[in-house]
VOGU-3710 file (C-alpha; in Angstrom, 3 decimals, decimal comma):
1> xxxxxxxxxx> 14,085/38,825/-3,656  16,217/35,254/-4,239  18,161/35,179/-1,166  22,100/34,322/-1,935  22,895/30,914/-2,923  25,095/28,860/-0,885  26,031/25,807/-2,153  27,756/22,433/-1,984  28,839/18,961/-2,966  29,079/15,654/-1,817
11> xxxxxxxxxx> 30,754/13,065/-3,816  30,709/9,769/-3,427  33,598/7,881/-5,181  34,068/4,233/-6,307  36,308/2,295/-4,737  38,054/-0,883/-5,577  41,474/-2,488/-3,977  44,041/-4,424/-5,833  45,775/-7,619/-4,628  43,783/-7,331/-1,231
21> xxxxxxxxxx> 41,967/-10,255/-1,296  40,987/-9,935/2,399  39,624/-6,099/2,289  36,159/-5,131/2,004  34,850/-1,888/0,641  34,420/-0,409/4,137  37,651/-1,120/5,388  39,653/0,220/2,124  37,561/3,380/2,521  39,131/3,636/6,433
31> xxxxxxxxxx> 42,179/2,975/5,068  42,481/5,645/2,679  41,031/8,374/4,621  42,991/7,632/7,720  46,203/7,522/5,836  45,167/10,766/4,276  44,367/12,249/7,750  47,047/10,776/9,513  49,628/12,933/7,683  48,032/15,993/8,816
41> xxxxxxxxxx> 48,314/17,897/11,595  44,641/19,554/12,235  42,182/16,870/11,877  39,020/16,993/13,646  36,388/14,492/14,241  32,718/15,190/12,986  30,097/16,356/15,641  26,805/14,183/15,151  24,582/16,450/17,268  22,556/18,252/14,806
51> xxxxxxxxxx> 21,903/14,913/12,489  18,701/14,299/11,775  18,019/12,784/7,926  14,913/11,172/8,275  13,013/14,236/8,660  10,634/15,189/6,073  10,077/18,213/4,496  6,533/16,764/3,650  5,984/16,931/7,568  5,672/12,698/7,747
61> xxxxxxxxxx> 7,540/9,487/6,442  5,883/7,583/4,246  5,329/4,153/5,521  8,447/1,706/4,933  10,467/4,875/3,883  14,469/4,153/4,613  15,913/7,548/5,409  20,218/6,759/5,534  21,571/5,782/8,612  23,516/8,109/10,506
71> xxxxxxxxxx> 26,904/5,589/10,672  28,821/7,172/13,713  31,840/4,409/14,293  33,014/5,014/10,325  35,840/7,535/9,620  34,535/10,648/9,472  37,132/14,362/9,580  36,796/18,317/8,839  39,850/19,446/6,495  41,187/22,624/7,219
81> xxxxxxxxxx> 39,349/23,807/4,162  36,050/23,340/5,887  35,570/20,142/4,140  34,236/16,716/5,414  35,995/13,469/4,707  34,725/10,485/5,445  33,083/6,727/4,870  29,483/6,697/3,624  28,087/3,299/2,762  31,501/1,667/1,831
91> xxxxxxxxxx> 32,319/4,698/0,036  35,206/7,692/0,707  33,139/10,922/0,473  34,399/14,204/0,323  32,039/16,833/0,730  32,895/20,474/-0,051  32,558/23,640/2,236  30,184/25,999/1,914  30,526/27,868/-1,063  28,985/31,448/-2,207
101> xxxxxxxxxx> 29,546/31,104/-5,895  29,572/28,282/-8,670  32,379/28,918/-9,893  33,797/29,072/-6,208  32,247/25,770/-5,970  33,969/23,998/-8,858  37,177/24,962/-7,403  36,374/23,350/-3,943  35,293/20,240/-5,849  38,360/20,228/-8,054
111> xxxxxxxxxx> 40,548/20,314/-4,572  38,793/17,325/-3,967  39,746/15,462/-6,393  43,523/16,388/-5,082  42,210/15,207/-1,776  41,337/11,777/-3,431  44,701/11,499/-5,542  46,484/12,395/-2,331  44,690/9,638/-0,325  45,289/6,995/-2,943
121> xxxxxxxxxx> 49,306/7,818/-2,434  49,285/7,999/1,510  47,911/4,846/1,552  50,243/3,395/-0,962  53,222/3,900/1,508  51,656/1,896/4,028  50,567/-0,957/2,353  53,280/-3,922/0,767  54,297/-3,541/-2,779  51,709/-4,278/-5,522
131> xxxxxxxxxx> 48,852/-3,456/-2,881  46,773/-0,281/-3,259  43,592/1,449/-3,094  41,792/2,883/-6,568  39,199/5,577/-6,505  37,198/6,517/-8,953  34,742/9,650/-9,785  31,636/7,712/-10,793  28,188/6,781/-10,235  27,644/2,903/-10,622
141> xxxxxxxxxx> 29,815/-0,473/-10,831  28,215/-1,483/-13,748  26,347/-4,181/-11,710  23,122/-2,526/-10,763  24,152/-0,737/-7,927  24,818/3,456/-7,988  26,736/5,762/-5,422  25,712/9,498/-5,528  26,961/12,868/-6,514  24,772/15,443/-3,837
151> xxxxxxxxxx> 24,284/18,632/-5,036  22,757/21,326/-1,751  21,564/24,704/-2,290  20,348/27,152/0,395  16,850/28,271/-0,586  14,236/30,480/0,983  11,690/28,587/3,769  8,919/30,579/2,569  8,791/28,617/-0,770  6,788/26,165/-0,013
161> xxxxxxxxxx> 7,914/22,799/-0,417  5,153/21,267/-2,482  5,808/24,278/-5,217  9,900/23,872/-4,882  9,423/20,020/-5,742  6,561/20,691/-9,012  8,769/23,240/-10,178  12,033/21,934/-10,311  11,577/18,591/-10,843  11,732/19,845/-14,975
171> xxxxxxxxxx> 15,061/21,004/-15,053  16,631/18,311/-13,207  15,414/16,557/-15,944  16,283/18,044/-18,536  19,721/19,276/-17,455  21,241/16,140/-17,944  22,160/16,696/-21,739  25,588/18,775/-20,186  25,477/17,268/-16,704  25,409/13,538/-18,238
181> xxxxxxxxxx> 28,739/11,663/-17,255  27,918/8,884/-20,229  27,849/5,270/-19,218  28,064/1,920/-21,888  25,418/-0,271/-20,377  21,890/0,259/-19,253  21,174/-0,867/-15,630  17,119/0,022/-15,215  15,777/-2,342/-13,373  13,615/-4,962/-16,502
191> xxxxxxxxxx> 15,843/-3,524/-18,564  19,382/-4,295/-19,093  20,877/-4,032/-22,618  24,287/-2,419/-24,157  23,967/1,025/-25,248  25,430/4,408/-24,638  23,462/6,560/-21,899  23,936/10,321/-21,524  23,411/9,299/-17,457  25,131/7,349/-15,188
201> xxxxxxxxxx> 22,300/8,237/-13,049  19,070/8,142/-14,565  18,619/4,409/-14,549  18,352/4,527/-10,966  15,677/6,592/-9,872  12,288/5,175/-9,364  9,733/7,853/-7,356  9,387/11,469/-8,331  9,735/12,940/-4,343  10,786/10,816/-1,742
211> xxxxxxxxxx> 13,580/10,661/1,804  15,682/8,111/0,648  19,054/8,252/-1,158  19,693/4,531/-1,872  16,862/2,565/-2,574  13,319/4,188/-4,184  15,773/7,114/-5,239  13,023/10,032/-5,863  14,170/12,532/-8,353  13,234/15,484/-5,273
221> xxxxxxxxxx> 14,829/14,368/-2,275  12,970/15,251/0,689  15,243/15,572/3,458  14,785/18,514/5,975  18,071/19,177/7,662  19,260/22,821/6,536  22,298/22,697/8,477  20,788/26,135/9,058  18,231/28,788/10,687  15,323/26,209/10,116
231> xxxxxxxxxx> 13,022/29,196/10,438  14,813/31,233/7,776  16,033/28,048/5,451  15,447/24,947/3,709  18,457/23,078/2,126  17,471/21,466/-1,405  19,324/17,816/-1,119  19,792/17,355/-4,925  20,558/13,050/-5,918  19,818/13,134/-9,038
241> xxxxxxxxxx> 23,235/14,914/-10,477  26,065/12,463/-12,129  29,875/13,228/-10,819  31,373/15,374/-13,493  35,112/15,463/-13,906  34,503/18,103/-16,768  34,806/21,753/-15,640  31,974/23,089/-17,826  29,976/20,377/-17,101  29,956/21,014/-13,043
251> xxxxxxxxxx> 29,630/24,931/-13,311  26,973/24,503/-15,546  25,160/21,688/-13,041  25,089/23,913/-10,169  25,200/27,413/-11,628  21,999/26,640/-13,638  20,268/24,854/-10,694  20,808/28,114/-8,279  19,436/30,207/-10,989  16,276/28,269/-11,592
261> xxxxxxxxxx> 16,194/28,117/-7,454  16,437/31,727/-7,768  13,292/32,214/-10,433  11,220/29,748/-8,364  11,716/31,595/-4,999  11,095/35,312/-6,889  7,738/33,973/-8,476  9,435/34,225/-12,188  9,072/31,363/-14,050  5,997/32,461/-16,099
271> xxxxxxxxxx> 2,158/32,011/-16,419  2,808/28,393/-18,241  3,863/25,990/-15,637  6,818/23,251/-17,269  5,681/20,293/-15,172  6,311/17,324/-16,832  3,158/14,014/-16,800  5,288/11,844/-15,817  9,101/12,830/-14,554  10,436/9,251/-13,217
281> xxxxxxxxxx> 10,070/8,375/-17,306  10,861/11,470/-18,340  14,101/11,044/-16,862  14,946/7,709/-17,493  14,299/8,785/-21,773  16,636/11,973/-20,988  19,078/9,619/-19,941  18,904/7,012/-22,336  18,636/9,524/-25,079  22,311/10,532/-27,102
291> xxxxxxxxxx> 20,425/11,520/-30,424  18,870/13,971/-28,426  15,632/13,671/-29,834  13,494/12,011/-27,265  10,144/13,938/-26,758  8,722/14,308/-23,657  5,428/15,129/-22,551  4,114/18,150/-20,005  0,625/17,600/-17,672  -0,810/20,452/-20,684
301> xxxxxxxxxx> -0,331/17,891/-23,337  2,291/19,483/-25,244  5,510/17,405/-25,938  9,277/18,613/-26,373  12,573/17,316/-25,784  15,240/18,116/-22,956  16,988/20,706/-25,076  13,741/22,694/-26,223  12,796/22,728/-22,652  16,023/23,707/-21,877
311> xxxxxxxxxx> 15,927/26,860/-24,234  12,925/27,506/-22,315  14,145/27,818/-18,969  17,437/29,853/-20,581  15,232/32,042/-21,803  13,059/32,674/-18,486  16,379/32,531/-17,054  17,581/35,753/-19,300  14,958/37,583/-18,594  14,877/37,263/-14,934
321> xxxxxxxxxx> 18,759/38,853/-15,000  17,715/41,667/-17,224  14,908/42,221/-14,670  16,371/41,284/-11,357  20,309/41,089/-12,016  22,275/38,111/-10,682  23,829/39,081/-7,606  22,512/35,714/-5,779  24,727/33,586/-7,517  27,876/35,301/-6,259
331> xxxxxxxxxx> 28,137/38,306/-8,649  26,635/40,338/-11,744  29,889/39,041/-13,509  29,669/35,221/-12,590  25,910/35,248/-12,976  26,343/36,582/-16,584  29,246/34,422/-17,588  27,001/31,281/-16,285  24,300/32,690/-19,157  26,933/33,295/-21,541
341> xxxxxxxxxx> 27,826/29,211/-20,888  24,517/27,704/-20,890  23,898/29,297/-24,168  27,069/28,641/-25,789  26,138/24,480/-25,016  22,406/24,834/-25,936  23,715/25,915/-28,733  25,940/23,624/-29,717  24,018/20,850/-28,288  21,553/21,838/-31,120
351> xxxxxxxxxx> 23,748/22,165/-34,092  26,390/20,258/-33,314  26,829/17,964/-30,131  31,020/17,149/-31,055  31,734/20,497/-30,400  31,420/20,283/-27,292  33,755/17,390/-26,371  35,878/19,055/-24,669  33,493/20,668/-22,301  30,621/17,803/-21,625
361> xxxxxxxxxx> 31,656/14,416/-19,928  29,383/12,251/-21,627  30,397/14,069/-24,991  33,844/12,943/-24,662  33,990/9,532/-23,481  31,206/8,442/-26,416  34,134/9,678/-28,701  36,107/7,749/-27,048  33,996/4,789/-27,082  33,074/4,989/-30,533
371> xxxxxxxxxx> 36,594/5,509/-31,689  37,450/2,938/-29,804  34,702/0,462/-31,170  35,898/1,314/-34,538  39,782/0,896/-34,040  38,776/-2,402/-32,733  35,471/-3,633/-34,784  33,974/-4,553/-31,595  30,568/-3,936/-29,714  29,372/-2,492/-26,735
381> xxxxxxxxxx> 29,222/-5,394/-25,000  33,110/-5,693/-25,518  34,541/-5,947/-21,872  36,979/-3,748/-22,900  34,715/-1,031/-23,984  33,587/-1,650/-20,607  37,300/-1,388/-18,988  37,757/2,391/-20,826  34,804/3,283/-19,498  36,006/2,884/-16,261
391> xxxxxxxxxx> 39,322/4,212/-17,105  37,815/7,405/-17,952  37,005/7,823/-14,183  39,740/6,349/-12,793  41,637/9,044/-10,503  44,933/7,850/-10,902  46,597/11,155/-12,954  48,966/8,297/-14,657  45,788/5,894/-15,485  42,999/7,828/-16,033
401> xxxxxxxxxx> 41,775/8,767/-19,584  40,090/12,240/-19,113  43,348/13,499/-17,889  44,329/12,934/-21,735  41,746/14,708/-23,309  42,573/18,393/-22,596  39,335/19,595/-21,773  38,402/23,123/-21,193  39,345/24,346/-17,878  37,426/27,290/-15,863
411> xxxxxxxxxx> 39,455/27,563/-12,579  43,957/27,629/-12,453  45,922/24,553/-10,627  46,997/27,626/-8,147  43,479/27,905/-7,373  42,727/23,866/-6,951  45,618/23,552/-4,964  45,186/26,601/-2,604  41,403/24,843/-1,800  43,164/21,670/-0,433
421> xxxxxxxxxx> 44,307/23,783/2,580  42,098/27,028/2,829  38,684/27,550/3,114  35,893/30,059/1,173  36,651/33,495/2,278  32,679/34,249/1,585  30,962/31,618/4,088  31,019/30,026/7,461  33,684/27,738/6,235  35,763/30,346/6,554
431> xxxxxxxxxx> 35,817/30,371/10,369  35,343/26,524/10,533  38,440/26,096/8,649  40,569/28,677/10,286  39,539/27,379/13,752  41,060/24,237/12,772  44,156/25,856/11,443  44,930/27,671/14,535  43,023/26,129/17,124  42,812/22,220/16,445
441> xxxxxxxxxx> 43,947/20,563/19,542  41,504/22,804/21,761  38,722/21,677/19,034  36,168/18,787/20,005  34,535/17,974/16,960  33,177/20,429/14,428  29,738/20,025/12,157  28,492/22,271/9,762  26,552/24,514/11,982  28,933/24,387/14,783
451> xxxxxxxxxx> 32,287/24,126/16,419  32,701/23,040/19,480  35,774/24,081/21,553  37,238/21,810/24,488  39,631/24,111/26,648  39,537/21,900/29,587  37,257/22,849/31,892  33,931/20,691/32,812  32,262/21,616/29,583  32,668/21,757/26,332
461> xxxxxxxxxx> 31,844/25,127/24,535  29,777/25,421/21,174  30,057/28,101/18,996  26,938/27,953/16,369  26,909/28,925/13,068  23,266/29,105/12,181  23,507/31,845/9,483  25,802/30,359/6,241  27,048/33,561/5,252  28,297/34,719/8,793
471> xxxxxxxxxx> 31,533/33,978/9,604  33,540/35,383/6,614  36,728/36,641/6,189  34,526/39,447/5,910  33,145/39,550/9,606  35,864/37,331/11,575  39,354/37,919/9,458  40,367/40,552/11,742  38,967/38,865/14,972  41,833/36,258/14,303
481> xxxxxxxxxx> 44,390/38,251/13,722  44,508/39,723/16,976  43,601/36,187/19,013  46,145/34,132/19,731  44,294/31,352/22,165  41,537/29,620/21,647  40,479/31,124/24,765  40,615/34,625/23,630  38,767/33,657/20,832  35,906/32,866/22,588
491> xxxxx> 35,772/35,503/24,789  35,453/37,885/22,108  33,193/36,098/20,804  31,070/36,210/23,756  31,954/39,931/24,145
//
């Protein structure tokens, strides 16, 4: 059987600073995590130990490969909420907890954003007037150059790799007619013109499997580091996603993914394998392809677009839950509403793609572009159509645009807000997160897989956390309640 998904996401946002003539990317980054962090009283620093991104899941580097850097002297915090916070190539990134659900998920992401807002403000109060720091949640400056959205997923070792990367290397694809965050510009390398792309993404990717994340972007990301039993696990390091700010749009991104994950690892996809001839194009005329209509051919010779392929893996998809049930993705219930989603867009994807504009990013801001273009009898290439793009991103509540649309929400402000503080009850988050909340000043550093405990003595004490659904409220709720040192903790830990 699929083993339980755990999931996460690390976002990347844009950054820019205004009347700050002598900051730099890096440095406005510091700034606005630090004042962020500084206003809180459980900070902890990151714990470096277990990172290791430049190893392959292939089992070798390719020759003049350029796995990312592990960047030590940057910023770099876990939240209370199990999150980490930090500077990643000139960029504040905020990378959710573990999460057992996607729906779970999109509420951790959502806090997030709150995170982000939050930042923006605390770094307002320290700087003169007029000064401040804008983030946005997007994928590329519009000058060639593209920060990432990471998706992670927790899938079974025994799968092995060369199958996991054939297999879903098709619905990465094709998912990105609802995963598309729209963009007014093409940026592939050759070929820059002014259009509207379904993918702020897809113009960046150039190798079908590959380790790096920032230049020779492979559509299957090769990294080994499950953050994990490395016996039991393999984490799936998705790059190929776009940062949605629509709801829909990121429950559908990672709920779909896990289920396909799911299929792969229980053998169920079918007797005909979807493997497209030639993905880095394929995904490049997804991307490019509003209309929809784009066909795309598989290594059998047959041709179809996204969206037909798309109905294909719903359909697999459907089955496999009347078979199997869809307990792996959190719960029956979740697992069925996901279905009940996918097929409500596929849907209207087919008959009527304005439906859905207030549930898919890229949906929404081409309305807003073209109604834009048509107030103003102006092109593309308009700087200002340009500007509103941006806009749309722009996580200022007051400034951005997507915060007037109304779009569909999944998850309550209670919810978002609660996820700024507390951790998922249904991973190791859970006692990551509460360690901090009791414990902090006796806490080290902390890492996904570990926390390590400083209580004075001549060494410092790691607790590992090697199995991501161990350490629940589930298993350690109690545990807490009746410690009240760090000390004790650990003893009965031990014990």
């Amino acid at each position: 059987m699929a083993i339980p998904k755990v999931f996460g996401l690390e976002t990347e946002y844009g950054i820019q600073t205004v009347n700050m003539p002598d900051s730099n990317p890096t440095s406005a980054a510091s700034l606005l995590i630090n004042a962020y962090v500084s206003e809180l009283a459980q900070g902890v620093g990151w714990d470096f130990e277990d990172e290791s991104p430049g190893r392959d899941a292939r089992g070798f580097v390719r020759e003049g490969a350029q796995p990312p850097e592990v960047e030590r002297h940057l910023v770099n915090t876990v939240l209370t909420n199990g999150a980490r916070y930090y500077v990643d190539h000139a960029h504040p990134e905020y990378s959710t907890p573990e999460c057992s659900s996607p729906r779970q998920l999109l509420v951790q992401d959502r806090a997030g954003e709150l995170v982000l807002q939050r930042s923006m403000v605390a770094a307002r109060r320290l700087l003169p007037p007029r000064q401040e720091v804008v983030v946005y949640k997007n994928n590329s400056d519009g000058k060639g150059n593209s920060y990432g959205c990471h998706e992670n997923y927790l899938v079974d070792r025994a799968v092995p790799f060369p199958v996991l990367a054939r297999l879903a290397t098709l619905h990465l694809v094709t998912r990105q007619v609802y995963t598309g965050a729209g963009k007014v510009g093409c940026e592939l390398e050759g070929t820059r013109s002014w259009r509207f792309e379904v993918s702020q993404r897809a113009d960046f990717f150039e190798e079908e499997v590959g380790l790096e994340t920032t230049l020779k972007r492979p559509i299957i990301n090769t990294r080994d580091e499950p953050h994990a039993d490395a016996q039991k696990y393999r984490r799936l390091h998705v790059i190929t996603g776009d940062a949605n700010l629509a709801e829909v749009a990121t429950f559908l991104k990672v709920g779909t993914t896990a289920l396909v994950l799911c299929l792969l690892e229980d053998d169920a996809l079918g007797d005909r394998e979807l493997v497209l001839a030639d993905p880095v194009r394929a995904m490049h005329e997804v991307g490019h392809d509003p209309g929809l209509g784009a066909a795309l051919t598989l290594v059998d010779g047959t041709r179809a677009t996204a969206l037909e392929l798309q109905w294909e893996l719903y359909g697999r998809s459907r089955k496999y839950a009347e078979e199997r049930g869809l307990a792996a993705l959190g719960s029956e219930e979740e697992g069925a509403e996901l279905l009940e989603r996918w097929e409500q867009v596929l849907v209207g994807l087919e008959s009527d793609p304005a439906s859905l504009s207030k549930q898919l990013d890229w949906i929404a801001k081409h309305e807003l572009v073209e109604a834009y273009r048509e107030r103003h009898q102006c092109g593309l290439d308009d700087p200002r159509v340009s500007a509103l793009d941006l806009q749309y991103h722009d996580m200022r509540p007051e400034r951005s645009l997507f915060s007037r649309l109304k779009m569909e929400t999944l998850v309550s402000p209670e919810e978002v807000e609660a996820a700024v503080t507390d951790a998922p009850r249904t991973t190791r988050a859970y006692f990551r997160g509460e360690c901090l909340k009791r414990f902090a000043p006796a806490i080290a550093a902390a890492n996904w897989d570990s926390v390590v405990f400083d209580l004075g003595g001549e060494a410092l004490q790691r607790v590992p956390m090697m199995e991501p659904l161990r350490g629940t409220a589930a298993h350690v709720g109690t545990l807490f309640e009746e410690c009240d040192s760090p000390a004790e903790l650990l003893r009965r830990l031990r014990g």
